[in-house]
VOGU-3710 file (C-alpha; in Angstrom, 3 decimals, decimal comma):
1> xxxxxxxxxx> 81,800/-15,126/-39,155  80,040/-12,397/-37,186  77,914/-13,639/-33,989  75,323/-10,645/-33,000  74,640/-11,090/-29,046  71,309/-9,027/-29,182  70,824/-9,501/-25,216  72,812/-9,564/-22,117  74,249/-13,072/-21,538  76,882/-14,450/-19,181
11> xxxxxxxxxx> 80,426/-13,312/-20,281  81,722/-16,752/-20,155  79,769/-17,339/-22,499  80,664/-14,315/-24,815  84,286/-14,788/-24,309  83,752/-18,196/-25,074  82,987/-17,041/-29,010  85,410/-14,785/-29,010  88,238/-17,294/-28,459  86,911/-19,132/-31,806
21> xxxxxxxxxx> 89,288/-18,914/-34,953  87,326/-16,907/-37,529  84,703/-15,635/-35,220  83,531/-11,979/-34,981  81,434/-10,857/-31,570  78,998/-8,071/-31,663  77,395/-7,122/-27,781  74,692/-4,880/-28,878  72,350/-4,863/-25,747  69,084/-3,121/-25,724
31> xxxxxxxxxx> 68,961/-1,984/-29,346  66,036/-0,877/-30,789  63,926/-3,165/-33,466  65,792/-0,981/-36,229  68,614/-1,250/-35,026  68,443/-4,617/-34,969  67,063/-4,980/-38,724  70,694/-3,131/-39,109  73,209/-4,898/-37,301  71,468/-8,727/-38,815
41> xxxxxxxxxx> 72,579/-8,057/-42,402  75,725/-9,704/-42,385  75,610/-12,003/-39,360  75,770/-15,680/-39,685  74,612/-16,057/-35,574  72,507/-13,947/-33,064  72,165/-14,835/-29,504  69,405/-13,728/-27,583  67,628/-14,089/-24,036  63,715/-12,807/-23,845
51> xxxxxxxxxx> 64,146/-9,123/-24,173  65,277/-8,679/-28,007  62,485/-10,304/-30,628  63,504/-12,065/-33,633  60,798/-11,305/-35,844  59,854/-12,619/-40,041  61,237/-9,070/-40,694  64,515/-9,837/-39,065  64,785/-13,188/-40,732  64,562/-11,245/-43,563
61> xxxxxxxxxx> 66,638/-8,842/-43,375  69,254/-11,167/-42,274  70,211/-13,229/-45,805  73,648/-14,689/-44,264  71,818/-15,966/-41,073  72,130/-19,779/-39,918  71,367/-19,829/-36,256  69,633/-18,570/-33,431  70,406/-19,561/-29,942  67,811/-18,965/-26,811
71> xxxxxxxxxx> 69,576/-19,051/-24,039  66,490/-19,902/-21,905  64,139/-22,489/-22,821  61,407/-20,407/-23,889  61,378/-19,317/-27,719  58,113/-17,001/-27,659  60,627/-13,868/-28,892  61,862/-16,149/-32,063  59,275/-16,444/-34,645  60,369/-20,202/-35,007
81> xxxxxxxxxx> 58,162/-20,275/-38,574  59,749/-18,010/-40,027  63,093/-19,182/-39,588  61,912/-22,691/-40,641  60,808/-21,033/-43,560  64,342/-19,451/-44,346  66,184/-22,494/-43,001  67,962/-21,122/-39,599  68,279/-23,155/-37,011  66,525/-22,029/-33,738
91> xxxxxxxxxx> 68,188/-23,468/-30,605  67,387/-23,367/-26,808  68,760/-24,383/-23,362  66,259/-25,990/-21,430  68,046/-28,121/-19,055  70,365/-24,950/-17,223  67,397/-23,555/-15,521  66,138/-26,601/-13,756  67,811/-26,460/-10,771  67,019/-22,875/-10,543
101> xxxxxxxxxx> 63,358/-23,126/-11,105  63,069/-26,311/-9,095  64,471/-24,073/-5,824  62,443/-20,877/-6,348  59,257/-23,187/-6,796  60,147/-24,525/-3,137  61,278/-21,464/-1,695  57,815/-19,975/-2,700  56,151/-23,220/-0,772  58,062/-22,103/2,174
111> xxxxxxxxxx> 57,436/-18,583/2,277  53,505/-20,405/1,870  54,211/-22,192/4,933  55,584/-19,550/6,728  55,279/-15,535/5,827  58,750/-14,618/6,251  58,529/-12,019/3,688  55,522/-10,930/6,140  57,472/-10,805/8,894  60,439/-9,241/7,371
121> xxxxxxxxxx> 58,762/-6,261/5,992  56,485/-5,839/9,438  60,533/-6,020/11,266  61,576/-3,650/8,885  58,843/-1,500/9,746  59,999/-1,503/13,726  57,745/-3,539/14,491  57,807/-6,976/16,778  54,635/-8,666/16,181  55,351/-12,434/16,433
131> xxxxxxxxxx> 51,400/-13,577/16,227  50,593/-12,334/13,674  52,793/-13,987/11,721  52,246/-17,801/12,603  52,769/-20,350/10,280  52,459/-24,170/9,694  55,337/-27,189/8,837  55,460/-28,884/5,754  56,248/-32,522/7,548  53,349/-35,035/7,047
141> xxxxxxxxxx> 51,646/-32,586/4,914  50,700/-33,611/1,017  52,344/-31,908/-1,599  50,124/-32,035/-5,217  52,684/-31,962/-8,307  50,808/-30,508/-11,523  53,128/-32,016/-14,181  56,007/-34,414/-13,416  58,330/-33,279/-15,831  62,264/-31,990/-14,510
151> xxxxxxxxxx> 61,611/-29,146/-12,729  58,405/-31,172/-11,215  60,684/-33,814/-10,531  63,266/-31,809/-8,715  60,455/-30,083/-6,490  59,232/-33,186/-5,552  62,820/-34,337/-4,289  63,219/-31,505/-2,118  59,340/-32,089/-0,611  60,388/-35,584/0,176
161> xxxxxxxxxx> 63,221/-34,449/1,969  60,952/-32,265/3,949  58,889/-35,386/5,335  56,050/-34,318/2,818  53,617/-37,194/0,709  54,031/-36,083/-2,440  51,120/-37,008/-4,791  51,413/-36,043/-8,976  49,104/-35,394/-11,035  50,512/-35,522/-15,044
171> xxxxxxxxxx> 48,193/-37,729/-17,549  51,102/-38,589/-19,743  53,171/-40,145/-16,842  53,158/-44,356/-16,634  52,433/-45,215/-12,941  55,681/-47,203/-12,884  57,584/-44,521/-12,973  56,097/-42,788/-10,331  56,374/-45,588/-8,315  60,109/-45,652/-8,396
181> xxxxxxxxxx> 59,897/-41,864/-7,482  57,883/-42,775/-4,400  55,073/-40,687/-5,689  51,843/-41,531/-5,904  49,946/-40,964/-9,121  46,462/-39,455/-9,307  43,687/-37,845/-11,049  43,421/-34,020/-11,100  40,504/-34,144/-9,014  41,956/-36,673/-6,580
191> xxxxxxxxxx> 45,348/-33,849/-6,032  43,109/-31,413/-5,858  41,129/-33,119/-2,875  43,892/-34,539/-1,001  46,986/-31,863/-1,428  47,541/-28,970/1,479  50,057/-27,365/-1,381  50,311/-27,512/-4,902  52,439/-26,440/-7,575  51,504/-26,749/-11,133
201> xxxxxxxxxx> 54,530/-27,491/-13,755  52,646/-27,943/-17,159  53,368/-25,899/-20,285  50,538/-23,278/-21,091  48,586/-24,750/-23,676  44,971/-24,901/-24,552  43,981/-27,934/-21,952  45,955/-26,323/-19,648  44,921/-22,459/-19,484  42,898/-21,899/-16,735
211> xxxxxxxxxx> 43,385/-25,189/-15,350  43,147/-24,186/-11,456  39,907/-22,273/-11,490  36,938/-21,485/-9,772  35,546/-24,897/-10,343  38,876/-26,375/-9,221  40,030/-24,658/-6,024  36,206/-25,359/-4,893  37,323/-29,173/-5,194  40,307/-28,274/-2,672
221> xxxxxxxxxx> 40,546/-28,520/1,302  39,644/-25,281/2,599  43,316/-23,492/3,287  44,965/-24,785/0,445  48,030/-23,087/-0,803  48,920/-22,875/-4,533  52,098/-22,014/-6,035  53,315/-21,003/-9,566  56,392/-20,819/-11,030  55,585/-22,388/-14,539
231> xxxxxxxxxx> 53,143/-20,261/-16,696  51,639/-17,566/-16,528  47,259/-18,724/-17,041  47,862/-22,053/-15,413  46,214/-20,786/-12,194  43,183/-17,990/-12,980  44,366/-15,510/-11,606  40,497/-14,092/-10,821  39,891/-17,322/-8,782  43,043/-16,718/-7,006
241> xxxxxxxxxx> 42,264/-13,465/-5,818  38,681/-14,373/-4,794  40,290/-17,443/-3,196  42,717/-15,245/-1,219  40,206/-13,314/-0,466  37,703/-15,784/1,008  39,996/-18,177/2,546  39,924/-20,903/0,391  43,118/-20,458/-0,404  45,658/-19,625/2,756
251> xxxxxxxxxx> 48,639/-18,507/0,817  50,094/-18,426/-2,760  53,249/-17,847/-4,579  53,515/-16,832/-7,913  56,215/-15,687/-9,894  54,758/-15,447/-13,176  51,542/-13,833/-14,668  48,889/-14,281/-17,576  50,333/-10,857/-18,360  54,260/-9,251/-17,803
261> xxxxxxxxxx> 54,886/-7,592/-15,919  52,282/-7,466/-13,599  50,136/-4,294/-13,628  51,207/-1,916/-10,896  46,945/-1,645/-9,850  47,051/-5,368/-10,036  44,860/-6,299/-7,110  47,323/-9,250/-6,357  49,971/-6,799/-5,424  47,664/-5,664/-2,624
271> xxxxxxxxxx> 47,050/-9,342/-0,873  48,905/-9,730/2,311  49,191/-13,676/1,810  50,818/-13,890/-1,459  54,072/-13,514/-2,151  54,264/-11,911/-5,586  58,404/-12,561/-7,398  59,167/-10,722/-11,278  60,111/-13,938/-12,894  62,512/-15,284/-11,575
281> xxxxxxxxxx> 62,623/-18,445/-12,432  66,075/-18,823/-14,131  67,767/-15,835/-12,500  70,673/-17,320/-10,533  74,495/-16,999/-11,366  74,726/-20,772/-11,874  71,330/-20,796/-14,018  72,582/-17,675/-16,237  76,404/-18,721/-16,229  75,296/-22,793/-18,023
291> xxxxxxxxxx> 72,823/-21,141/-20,211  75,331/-18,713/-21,250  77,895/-21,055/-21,872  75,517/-23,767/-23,309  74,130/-21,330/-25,684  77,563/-19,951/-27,126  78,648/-23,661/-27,125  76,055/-24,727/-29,262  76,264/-22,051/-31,682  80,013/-22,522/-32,109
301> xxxxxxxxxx> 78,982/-26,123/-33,034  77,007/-24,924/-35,764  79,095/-22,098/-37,491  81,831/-24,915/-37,413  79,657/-27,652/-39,166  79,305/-29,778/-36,291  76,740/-31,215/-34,475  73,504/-29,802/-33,757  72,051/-29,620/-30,405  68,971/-28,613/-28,637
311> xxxxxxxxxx> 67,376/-27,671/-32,293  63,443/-26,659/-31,756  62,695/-26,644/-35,076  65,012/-29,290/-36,951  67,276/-32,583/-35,169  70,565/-33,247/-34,797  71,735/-33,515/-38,511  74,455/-32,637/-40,929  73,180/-30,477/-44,033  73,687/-32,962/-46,299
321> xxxxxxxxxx> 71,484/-35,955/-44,037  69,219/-33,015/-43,637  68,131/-32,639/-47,328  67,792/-36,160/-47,828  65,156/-36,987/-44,833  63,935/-33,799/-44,348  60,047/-34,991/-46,144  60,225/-37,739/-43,630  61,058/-35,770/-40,815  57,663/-33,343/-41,368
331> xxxxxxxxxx> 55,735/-36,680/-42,005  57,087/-38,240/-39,010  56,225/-35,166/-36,849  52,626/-34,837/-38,674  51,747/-38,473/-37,877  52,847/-38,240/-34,009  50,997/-35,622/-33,204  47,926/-36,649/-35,267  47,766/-40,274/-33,038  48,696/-38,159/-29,687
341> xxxxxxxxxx> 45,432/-36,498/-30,443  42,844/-38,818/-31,777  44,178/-40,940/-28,338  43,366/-37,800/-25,912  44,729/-40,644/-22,520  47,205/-41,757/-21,676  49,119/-43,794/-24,349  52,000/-47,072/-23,046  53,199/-47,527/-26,318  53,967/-46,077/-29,364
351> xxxxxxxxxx> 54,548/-48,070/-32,401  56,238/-46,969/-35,431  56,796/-48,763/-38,663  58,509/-47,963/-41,984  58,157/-48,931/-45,404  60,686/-47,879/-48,638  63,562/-45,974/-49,176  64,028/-44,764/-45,173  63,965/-48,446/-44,254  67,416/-48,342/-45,948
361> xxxxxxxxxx> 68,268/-44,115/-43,687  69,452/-43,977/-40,716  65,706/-44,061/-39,241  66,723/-42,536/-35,962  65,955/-38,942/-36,943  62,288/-39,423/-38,055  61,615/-41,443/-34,938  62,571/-38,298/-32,820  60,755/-36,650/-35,052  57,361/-38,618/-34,362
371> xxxxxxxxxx> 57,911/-38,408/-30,762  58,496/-34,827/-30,663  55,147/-34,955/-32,982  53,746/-36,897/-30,528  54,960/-34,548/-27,473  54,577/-31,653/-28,999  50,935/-30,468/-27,049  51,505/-32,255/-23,608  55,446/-31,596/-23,041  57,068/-28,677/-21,472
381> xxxxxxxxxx> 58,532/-25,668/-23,254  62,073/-27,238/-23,643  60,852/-30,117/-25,933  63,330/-30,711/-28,976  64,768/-33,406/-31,016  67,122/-33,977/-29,152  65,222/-34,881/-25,321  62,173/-36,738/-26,942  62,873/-40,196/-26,203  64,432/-39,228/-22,873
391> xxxxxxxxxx> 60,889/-37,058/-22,034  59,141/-40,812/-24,170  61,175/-42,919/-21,627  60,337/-40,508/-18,297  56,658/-40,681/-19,273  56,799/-44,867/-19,529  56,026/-44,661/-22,745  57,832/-47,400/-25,237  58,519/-46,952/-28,507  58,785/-50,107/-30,771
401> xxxxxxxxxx> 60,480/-49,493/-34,253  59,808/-51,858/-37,476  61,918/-51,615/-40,768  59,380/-53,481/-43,179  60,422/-55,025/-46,228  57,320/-55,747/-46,941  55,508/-54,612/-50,137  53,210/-51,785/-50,286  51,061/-50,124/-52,511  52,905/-47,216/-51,722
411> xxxxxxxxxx> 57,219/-46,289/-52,523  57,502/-44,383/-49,290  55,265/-45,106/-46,449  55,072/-44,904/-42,622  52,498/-46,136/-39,544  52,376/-44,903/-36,130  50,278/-46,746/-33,726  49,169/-45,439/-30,298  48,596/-48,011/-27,858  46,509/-47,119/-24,740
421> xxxxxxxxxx> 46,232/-48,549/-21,169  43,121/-49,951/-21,928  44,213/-51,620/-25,292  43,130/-49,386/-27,653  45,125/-48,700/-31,208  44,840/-45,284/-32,897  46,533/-45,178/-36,056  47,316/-43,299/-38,526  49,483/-43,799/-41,878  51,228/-41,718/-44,336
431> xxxxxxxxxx> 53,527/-40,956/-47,667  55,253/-38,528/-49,647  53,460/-37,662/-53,109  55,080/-36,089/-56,021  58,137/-34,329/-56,957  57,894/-32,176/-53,630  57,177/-35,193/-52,025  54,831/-33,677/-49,693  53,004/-35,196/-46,846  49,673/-37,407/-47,539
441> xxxxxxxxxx> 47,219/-39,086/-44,824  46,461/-42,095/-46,724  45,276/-44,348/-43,776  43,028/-43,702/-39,817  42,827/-46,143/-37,441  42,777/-49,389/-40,692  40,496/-46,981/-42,898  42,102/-45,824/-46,337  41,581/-42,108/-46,556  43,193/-39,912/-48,833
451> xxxxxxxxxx> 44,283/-36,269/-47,034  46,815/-33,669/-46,516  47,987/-33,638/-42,907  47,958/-29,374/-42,446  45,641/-27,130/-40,561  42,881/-28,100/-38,682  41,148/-31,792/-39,559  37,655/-32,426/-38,354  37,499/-36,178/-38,343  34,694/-38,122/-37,163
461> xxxxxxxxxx> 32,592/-41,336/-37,520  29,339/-41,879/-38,722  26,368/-44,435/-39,364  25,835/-44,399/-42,964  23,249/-43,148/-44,343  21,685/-40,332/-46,173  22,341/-36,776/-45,279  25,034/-36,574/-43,054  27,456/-35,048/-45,316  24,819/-32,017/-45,713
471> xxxxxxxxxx> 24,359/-31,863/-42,558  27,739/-31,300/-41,486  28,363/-29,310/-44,492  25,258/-26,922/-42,846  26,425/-27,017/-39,476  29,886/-26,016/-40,305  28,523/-23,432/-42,828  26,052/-21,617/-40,192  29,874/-21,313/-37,994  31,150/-20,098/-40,550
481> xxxxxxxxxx> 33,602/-22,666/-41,354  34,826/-23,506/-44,872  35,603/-26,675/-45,744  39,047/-27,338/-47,723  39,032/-31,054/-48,702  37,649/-34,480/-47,386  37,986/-37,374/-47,995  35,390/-40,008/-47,268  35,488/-43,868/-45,583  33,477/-46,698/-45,373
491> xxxxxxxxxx> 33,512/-50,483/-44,234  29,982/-50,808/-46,492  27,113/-50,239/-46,966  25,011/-49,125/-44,321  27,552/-50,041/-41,887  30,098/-47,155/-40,303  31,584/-43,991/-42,499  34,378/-42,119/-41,750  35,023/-38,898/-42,997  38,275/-36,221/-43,014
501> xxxxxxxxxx> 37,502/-32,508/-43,417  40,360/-30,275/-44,285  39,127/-26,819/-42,459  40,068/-23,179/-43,203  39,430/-22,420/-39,684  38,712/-24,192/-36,567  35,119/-24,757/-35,350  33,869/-23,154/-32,310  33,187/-25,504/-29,256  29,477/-25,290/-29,654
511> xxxxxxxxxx> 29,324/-26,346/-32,947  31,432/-29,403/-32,374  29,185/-30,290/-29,647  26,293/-30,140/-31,691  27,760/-32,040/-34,187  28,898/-34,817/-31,607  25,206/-35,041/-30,111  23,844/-35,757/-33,444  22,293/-39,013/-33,408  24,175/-40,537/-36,413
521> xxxxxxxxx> 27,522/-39,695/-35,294  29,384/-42,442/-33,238  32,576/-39,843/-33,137  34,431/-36,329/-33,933  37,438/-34,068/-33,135  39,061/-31,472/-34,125  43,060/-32,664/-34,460  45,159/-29,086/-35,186  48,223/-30,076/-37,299
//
């Protein structure tokens, strides 16, 4: 079997699959796109870092092709669809950077606390200016944690050992468990008031772009210093400067960008109090040596018919298991994140419960697969199958599983309940349908609807009476938004409707918030399966 290694990775890790039985190893490093589309058509394996992109074409191109294998956490150069599509396994690392991360992230705060690359250049220089380069100590100051996940974790370790309160900001994480960590857990706006430092650790999604802005460093003690080795987009870079600028901000660290690399006329590059790194995040001998090794470990696994590990787009199956749950497994993972994001807080509990045929699987599978579902728009970059419940159980969130024997009106059919802190239950239930069995919405929060769980969903609630469907149909119209499906809910008469719009596009925030002030409705969102 032929293993393409389209990017530079640790040699251990190459000679590693060379010492297989059977195995063929092809180092092609820096090839061109078509050279690429070449060198895939008879490869059963490609390994990759950032630099090489596996694109639809080269999934295409490559007909013998089971696995590809990140080593990094990030998968933005795999087009993860597309291999979905053609049924390759895509596979990450995202524990062997940790440490790695964790320590530049702290030796960024440092170099915050005191400029010693300042000081280092002005020495270099010939000069011996010692006050211009004063500093300040980290004891007894408050560090604010943006996202308690492992690398947040691990920062906030080494602050403690500095003498530093560490307080955490992270809406998914029970206060329990921050308790045990001796960190105290707070609102965004509370961090942002309290902390002399903070470092944000949160995957770059939509609630999270942009989340230190203007708006947010004028919340902040005057002097603050911010610190990024995450996500490029997490801090606005524009408020940054002008925060650097003004004094607002004291000192920064970032070491990664909303755009790589950094332009050379960026003005960030001109700031004397930031200190500016390429990405460096994972680039240590240690950090490049276990993703190396993880990476060819895991793809050995694979070729050989064993076990499966640190899949993003499919668990820890054999081919045959695979077939047999694989329409549960895109339910399961439909439902989670459907309840993750009609709840919007903070949820304790998670409650799952089966009916049919998979009450008589192995079950385990599907769960993952509704808590990485469930994870899927809050959790960091290295979310998989396999570290759900461990990221479910770090967040104090409990899952509760019921195998129902119980009978429905359905053959196949599935509930996941999202339990808040405040005692509220969103809920959502589905089935399979057909021959294809394909996914089906047949139940929201104890209301029967009847929808296909794809795309964007406008859902909301309304009182019922005359009109309203025309008058969403209008408002959505004058957006330009077609409508695919809905399906249409009521407890009677007069009382409360609810409604599920299948959309061909997703409408702007204006026009949700005019539909959300009209009088009639009690309720909308937008939920993006």
């Amino acid at each position: 079997m032929k293993i393409l290694v389209a990017d530079k990775i640790s040699p251990k890790g190459v000679a590693f699959l060379r010492q297989q039985p059977g195995f063929e190893v092809i180092e092609a490093y820096g090839s061109s796109p078509a050279k690429i589309l070449e060198l895939v058509r008879d490869v059963q394996a490609i390994a990759v870092r950032s630099e090489t992109k596996i694109t639809a074409e080269v999934f295409a191109a490559a007909p013998l092709l089971k696995v590809v294998g990140r080593a990094g956490v990030g998968v933005d150069n795999v087009d993860v669809e597309a291999a979905t599509e053609r049924g390759v396994i895509v596979m990450n690392t995202p524990l062997g950077n940790t440490i790695a991360t964790a320590e530049l992230t702290f030796t960024h705060i440092l170099c915050g606390a005191r400029p010693v690359p300042q000081a280092a250049a002005s020495m270099k220089a010939g000069q011996w200016d010692r006050k211009s380069f004063s500093g300040i100590e980290l004891f007894k100051k408050t560090l604010g944690v943006v996202g308690l996940g492992r690398i947040g974790t691990e920062v906030a370790k080494r602050a403690q050992s500095f003498g530093m309160r560490v307080v955490a900001f992270d809406p998914y994480l029970a206060p329990s468990r921050a308790k045990a960590m001796q960190i105290e857990a707070v609102t965004l706006d509370e961090l942002l008031a309290q902390a002399d430092y903070i470092t944000v650790h949160m995957p770059l999604t939509e609630q999270t772009k942009y989340m230190i802005d203007e708006a947010a460093l004028a919340k902040c003690k005057k002097g603050v210093r911010l610190f990024n080795c995450a996500r490029g987009g997490i801090i606005k870079e524009a408020a940054l400067i002008a925060g650097l600028k003004s004094g607002q901000v004291a000192a920064a660290g970032l070491d990664v960008y909303e755009e790589e690399p950094l332009a050379t006329n960026s003005e960030l590059r001109q700031l004397t109090n930031v200190t500016l790194t390429p990405h460096l995040g994972a680039s240590t001998a240690e950090a490049q040596d276990a993703v190396g090794i993880e990476i060819a470990e895991q793809i050995a696994d694979v070729l050989n018919g064993g076990v499966i590990s640190n899949a993003v787009n499919m668990p820890s199956l054999d081919a045959t298991t695979l077939k047999l749950i694989g329409p549960y497994l895109e339910l399961g993972a439909k439902l989670g994140t459907l309840v993750q994001q009609l709840a919007n807080n903070r949820v304790e509990r998670l409650r799952i419960t089966y009916w049919g045929k998979i009450v008589e699987l192995d079950a385990n599978p599907v769960t993952r697969a509704i808590q990485r579902g469930f994870l899927s728009r809050i959790s960091s970059d290295g979310l998989n199958y396999i570290n759900a419940p461990l990221i479910m159980q770090r967040l104090g969130v409990q899952v509760d599983i019921t195998k129902s024997n119980v009978e429905t009106d359905y053959t196949e059919l599935m509930q996941v309940e999202a339990i808040t802190a405040d005692g509220k239950i969103f809920s959502a239930m589905g089935t399979l349908l057909g021959k294809a069995n394909s996914p089906r919405l047949v139940s929201l929060n104890g209301r029967e609807v009847e929808a296909a769980p794809t795309g964007a969903l406008l859902i909301y609630e309304n009182h019922d009476e005359p009109g309203i469907i025309g008058m969403v149909g209008m408002l959505l119209g004058r957006a330009q938004v077609n409508i695919a499906a809905m399906s249409l809910s009521r407890n009677n008469a007069g009382g409360t409707a609810l409604c599920v719009l299948n959309l061909d596009s997703q409408p702007s925030v204006a026009a949700l918030k005019e539909l959300t002030n009209h009088r009639a409705i009690k309720h909308a969102v937008v939920v993006n399966l």
